[in-house]
C-alpha positions as CSV (number, residue, x, y, z in Angstrom):
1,X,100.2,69.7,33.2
2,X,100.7,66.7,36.1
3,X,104.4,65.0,35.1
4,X,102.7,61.3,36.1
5,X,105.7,59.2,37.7
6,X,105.2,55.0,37.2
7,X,106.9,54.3,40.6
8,X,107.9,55.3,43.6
9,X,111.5,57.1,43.8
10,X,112.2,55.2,47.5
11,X,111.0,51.4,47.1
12,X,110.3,51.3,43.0
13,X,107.2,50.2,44.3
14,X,104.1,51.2,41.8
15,X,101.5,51.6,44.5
16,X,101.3,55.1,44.9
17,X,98.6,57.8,44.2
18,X,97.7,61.4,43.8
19,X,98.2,63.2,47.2
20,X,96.0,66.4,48.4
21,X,98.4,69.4,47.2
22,X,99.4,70.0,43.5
23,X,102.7,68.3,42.7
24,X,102.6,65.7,45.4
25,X,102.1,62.1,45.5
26,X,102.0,59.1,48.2
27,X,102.9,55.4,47.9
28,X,101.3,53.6,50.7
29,X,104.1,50.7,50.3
30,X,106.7,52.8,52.1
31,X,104.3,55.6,53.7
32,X,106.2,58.3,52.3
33,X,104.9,61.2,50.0
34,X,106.9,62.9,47.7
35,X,106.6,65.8,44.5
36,X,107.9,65.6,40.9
37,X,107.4,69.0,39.5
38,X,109.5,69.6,35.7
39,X,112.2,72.7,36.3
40,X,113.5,73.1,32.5
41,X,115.3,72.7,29.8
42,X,119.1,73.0,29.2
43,X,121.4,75.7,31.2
44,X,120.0,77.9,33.8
């Protein structure tokens, strides 16, 4: 499952889209791409 974020983490713009690998995802406002993958639950 795809964690879906509503803006981007940079500018808090919301133009951004899926990008080509798995986790990734570009905003086109400030050009940069980024991932959000989920790591866990509670302690390590």
């Amino acid at each position: 499952m795809r964690a879906v974020p509503f803006h981007c983490p940079y500018c808090a713009e919301e133009s951004i889209e899926p990008a080509d690998d798995k986790y990734g995802y570009y905003c086109s406002s400030c050009d940069r791409r980024f991932e959000v993958r989920f790591v866990g639950l509670g302690a390590p």
